[in-house]
N, CA, C and O atoms as a printed pandas DataFrame, in Angstrom:
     atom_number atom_name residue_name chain_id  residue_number  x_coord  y_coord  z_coord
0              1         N          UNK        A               1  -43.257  -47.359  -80.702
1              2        CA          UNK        A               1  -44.405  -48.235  -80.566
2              3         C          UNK        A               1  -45.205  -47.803  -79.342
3              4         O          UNK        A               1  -44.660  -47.748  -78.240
4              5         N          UNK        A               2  -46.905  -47.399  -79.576
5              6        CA          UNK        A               2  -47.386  -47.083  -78.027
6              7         C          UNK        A               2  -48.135  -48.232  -77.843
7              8         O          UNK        A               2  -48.693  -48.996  -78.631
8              9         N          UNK        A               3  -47.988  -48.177  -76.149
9             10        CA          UNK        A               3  -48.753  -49.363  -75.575
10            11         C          UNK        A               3  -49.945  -49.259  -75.585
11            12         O          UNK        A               3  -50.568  -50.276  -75.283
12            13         N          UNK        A               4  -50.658  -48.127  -75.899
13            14        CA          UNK        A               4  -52.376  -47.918  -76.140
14            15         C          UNK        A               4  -52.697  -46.748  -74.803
15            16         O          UNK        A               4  -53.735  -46.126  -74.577
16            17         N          UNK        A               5  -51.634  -46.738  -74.198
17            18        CA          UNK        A               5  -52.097  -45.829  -72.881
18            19         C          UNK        A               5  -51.610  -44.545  -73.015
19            20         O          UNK        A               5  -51.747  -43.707  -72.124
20            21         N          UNK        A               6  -50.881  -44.262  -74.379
21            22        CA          UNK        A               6  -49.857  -42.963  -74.505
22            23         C          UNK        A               6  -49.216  -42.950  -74.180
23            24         O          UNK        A               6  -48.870  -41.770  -74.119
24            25         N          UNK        A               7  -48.055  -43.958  -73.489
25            26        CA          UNK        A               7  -47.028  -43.929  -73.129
26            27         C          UNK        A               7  -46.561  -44.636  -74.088
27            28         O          UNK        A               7  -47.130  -45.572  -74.650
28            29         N          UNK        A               8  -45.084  -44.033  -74.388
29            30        CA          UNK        A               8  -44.354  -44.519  -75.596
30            31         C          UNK        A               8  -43.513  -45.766  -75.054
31            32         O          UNK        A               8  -42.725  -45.550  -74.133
32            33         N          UNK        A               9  -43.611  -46.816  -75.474
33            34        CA          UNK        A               9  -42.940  -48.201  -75.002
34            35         C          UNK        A               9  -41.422  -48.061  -75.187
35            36         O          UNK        A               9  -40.606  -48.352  -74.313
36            37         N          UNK        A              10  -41.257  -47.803  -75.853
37            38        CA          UNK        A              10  -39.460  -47.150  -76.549
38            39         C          UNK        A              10  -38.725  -45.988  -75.826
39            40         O          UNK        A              10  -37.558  -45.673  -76.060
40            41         N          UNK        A              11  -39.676  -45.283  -74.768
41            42        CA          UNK        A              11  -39.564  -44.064  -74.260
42            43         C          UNK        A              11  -38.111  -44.777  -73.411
43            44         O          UNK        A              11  -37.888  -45.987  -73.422
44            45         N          UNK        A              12  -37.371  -43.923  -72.821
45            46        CA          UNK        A              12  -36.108  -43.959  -72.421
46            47         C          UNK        A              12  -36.338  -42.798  -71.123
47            48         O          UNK        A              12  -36.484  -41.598  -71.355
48            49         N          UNK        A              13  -36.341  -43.440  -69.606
49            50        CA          UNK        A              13  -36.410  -42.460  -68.387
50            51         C          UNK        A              13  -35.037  -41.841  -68.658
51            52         O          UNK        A              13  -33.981  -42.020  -69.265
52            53         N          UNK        A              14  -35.864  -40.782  -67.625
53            54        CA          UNK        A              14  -34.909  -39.758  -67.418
54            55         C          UNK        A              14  -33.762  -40.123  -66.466
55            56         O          UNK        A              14  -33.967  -41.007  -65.635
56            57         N          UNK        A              15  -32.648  -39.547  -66.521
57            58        CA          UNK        A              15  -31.836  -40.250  -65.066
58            59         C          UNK        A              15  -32.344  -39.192  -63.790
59            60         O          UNK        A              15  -32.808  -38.057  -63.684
60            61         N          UNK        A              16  -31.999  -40.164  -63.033
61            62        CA          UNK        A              16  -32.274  -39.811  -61.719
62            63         C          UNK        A              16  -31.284  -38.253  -61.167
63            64         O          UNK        A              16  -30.083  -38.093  -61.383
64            65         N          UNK        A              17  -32.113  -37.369  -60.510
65            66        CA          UNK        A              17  -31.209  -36.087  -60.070
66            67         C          UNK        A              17  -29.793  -36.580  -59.656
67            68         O          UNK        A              17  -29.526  -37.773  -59.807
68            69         N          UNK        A              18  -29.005  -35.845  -59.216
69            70        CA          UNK        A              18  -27.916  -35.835  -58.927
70            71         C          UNK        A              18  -28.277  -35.829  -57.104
71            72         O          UNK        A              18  -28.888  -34.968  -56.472
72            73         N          UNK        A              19  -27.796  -36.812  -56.720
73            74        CA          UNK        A              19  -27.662  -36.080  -55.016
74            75         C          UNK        A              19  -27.561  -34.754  -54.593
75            76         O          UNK        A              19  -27.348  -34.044  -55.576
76            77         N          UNK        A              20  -27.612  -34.216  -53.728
77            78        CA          UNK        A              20  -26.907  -33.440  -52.807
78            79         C          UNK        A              20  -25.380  -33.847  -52.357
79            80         O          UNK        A              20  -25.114  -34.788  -51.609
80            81         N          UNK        A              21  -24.325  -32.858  -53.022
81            82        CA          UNK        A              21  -23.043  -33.805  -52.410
82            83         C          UNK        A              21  -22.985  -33.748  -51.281
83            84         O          UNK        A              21  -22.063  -34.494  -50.951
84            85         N          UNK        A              22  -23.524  -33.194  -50.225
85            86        CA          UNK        A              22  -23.357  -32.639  -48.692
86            87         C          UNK        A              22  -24.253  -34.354  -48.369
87            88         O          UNK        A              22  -23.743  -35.081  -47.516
88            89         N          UNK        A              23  -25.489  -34.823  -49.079
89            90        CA          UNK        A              23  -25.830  -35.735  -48.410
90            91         C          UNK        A              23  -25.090  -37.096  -49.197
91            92         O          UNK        A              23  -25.254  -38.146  -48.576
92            93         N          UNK        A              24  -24.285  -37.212  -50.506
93            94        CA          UNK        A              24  -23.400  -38.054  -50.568
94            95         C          UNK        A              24  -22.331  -38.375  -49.826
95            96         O          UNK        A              24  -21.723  -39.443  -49.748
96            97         N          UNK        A              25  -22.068  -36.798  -49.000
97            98        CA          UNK        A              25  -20.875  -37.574  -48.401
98            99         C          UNK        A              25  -21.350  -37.982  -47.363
99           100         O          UNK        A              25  -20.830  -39.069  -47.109
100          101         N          UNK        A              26  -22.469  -37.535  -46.197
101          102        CA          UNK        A              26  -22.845  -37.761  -45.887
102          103         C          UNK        A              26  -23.007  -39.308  -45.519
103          104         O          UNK        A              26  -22.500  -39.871  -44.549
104          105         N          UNK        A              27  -23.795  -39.855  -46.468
105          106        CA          UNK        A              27  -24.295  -41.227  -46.682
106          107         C          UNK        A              27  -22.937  -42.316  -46.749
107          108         O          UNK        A              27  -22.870  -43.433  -46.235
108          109         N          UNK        A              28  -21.845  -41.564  -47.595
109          110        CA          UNK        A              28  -20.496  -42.275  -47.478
110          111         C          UNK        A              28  -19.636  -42.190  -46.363
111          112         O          UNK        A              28  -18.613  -42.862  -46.234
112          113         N          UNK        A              29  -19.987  -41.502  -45.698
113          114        CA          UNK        A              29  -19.125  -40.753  -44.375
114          115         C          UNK        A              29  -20.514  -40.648  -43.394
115          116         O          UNK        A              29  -20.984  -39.520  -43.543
116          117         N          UNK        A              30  -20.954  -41.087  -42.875
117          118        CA          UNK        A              30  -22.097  -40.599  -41.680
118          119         C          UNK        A              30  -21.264  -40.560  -40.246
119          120         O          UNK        A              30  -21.855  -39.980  -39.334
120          121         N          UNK        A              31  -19.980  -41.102  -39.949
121          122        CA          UNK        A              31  -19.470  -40.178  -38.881
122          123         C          UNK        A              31  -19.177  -39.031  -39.002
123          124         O          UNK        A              31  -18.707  -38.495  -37.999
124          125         N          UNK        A              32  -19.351  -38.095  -40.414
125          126        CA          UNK        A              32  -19.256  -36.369  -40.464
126          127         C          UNK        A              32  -20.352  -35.728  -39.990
127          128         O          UNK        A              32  -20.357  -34.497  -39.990
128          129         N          UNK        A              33  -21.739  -36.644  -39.386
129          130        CA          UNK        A              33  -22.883  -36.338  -38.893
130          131         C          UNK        A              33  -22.579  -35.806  -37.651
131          132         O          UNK        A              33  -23.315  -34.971  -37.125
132          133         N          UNK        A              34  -21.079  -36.406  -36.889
133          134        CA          UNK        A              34  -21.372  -35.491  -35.265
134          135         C          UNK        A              34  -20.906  -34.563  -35.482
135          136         O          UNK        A              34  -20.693  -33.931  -34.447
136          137         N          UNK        A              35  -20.452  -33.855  -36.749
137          138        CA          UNK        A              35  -20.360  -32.772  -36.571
138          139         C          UNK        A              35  -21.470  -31.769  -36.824
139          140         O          UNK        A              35  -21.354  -30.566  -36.593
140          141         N          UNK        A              36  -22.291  -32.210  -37.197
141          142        CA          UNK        A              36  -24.076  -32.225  -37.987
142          143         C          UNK        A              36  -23.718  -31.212  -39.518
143          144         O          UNK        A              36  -22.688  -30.734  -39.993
144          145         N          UNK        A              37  -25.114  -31.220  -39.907
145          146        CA          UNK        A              37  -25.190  -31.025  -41.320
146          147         C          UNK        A              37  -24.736  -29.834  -41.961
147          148         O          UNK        A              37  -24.251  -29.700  -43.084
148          149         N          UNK        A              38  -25.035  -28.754  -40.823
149          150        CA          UNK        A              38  -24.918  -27.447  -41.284
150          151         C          UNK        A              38  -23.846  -27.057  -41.620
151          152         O          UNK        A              38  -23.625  -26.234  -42.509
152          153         N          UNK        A              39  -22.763  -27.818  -40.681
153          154        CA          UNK        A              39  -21.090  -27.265  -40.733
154          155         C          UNK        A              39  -20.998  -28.291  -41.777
155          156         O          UNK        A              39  -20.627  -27.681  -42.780
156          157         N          UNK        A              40  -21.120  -29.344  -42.021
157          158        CA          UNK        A              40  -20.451  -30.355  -42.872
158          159         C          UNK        A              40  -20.814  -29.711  -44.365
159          160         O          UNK        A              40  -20.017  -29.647  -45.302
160          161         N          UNK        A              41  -22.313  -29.210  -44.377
161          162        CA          UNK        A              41  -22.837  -28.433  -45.507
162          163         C          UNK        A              41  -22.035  -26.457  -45.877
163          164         O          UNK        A              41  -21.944  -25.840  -46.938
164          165         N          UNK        A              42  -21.696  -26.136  -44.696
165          166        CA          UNK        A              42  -20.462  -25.140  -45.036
166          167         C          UNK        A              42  -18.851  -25.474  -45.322
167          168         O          UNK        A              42  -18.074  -24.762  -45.958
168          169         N          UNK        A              43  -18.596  -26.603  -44.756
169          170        CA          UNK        A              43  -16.867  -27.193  -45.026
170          171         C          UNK        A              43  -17.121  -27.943  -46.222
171          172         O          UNK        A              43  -15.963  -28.173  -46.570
172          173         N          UNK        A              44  -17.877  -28.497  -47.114
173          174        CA          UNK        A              44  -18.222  -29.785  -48.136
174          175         C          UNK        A              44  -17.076  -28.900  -49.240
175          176         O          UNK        A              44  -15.941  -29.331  -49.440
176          177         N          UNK        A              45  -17.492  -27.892  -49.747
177          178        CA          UNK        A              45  -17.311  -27.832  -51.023
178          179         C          UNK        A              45  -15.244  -27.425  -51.175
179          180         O          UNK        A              45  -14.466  -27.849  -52.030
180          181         N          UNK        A              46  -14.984  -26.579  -50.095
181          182        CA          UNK        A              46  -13.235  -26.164  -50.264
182          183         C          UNK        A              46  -12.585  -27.293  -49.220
183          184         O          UNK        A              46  -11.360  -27.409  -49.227
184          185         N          UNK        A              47  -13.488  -28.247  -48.196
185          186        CA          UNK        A              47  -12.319  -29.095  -47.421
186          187         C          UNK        A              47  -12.952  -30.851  -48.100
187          188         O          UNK        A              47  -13.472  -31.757  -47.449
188          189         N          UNK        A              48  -12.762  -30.817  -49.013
189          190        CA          UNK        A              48  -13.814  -32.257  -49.194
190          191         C          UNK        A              48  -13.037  -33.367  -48.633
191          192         O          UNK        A              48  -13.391  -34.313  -47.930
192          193         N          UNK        A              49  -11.666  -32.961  -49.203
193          194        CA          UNK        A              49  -11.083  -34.339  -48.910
194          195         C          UNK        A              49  -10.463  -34.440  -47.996
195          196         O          UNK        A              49   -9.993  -35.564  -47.824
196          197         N          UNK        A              50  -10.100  -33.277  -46.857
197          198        CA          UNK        A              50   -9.755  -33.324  -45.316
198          199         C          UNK        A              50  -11.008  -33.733  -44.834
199          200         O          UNK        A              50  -10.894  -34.634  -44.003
200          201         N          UNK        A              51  -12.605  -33.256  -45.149
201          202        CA          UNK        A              51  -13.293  -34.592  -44.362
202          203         C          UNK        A              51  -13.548  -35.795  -44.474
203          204         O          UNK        A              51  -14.211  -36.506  -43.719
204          205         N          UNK        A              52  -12.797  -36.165  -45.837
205          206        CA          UNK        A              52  -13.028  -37.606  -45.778
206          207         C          UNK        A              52  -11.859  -38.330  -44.781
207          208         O          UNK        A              52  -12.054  -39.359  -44.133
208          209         N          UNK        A              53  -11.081  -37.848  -44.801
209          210        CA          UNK        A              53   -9.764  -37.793  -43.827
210          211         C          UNK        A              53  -10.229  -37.904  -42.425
211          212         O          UNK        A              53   -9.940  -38.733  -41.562
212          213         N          UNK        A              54  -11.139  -36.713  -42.393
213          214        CA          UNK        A              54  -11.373  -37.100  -40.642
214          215         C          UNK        A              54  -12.178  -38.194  -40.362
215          216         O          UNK        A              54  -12.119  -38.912  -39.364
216          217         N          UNK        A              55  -13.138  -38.299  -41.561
217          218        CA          UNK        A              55  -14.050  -39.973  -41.459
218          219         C          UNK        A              55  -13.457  -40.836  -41.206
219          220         O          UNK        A              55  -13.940  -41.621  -40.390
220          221         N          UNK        A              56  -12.245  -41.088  -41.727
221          222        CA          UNK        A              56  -11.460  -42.235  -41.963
222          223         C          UNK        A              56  -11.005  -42.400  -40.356
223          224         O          UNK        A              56  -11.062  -43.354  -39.580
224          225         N          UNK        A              57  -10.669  -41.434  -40.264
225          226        CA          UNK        A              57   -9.734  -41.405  -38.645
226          227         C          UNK        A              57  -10.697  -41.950  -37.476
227          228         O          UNK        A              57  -10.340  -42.710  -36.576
228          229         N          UNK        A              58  -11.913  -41.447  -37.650
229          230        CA          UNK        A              58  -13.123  -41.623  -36.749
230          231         C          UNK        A              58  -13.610  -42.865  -36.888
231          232         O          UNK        A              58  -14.020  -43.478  -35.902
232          233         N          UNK        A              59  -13.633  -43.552  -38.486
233          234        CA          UNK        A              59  -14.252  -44.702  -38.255
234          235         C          UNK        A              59  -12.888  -45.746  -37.420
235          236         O          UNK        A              59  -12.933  -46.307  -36.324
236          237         N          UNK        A              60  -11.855  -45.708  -38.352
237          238        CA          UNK        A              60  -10.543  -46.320  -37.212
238          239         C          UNK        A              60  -10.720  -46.439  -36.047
239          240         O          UNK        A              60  -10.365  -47.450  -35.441
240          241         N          UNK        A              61  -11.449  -45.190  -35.352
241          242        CA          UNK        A              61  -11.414  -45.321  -34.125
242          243         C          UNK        A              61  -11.975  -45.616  -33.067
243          244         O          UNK        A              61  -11.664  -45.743  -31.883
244          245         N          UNK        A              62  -13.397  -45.757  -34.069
245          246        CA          UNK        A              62  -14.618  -46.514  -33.639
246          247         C          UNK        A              62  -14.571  -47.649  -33.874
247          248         O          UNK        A              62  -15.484  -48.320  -33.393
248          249         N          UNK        A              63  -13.599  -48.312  -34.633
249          250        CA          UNK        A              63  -13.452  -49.912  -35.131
250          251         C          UNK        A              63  -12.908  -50.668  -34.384
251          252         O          UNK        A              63  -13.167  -51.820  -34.036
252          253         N          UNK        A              64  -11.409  -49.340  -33.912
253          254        CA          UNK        A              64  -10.507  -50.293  -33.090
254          255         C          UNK        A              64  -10.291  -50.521  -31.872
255          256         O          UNK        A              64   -9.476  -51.382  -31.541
């Protein structure tokens, strides 16, 4: 069905890109920021889940 403007009313968006995983983890982890982006963007893809590890430790330690 068109709404008269050429846009198809039935039309179905596109999904949204995929993040950057460097800025997902990022955004989930932003204490991996003092280590800044560049290294976190070279360690992301073979240490993912030792930095979520060190997040964890850092936020602990900023909490407690």
């Amino acid at each position: 069905m068109s709404s008269g403007n050429g846009v198809d009313a039935g039309a179905v968006r596109r999904p949204p890109e995929l993040a950057d995983p460097v800025e997902r983890l990022l955004r989930e982890w932003p204490e991996l920021g003092a280590f800044g982006v560049d290294r976190v963007r070279a360690w992301a893809s073979p240490v993912r889940e030792r930095l979520v590890e060190i997040a964890r430790v850092a936020e602990v330690s900023v909490d407690g």
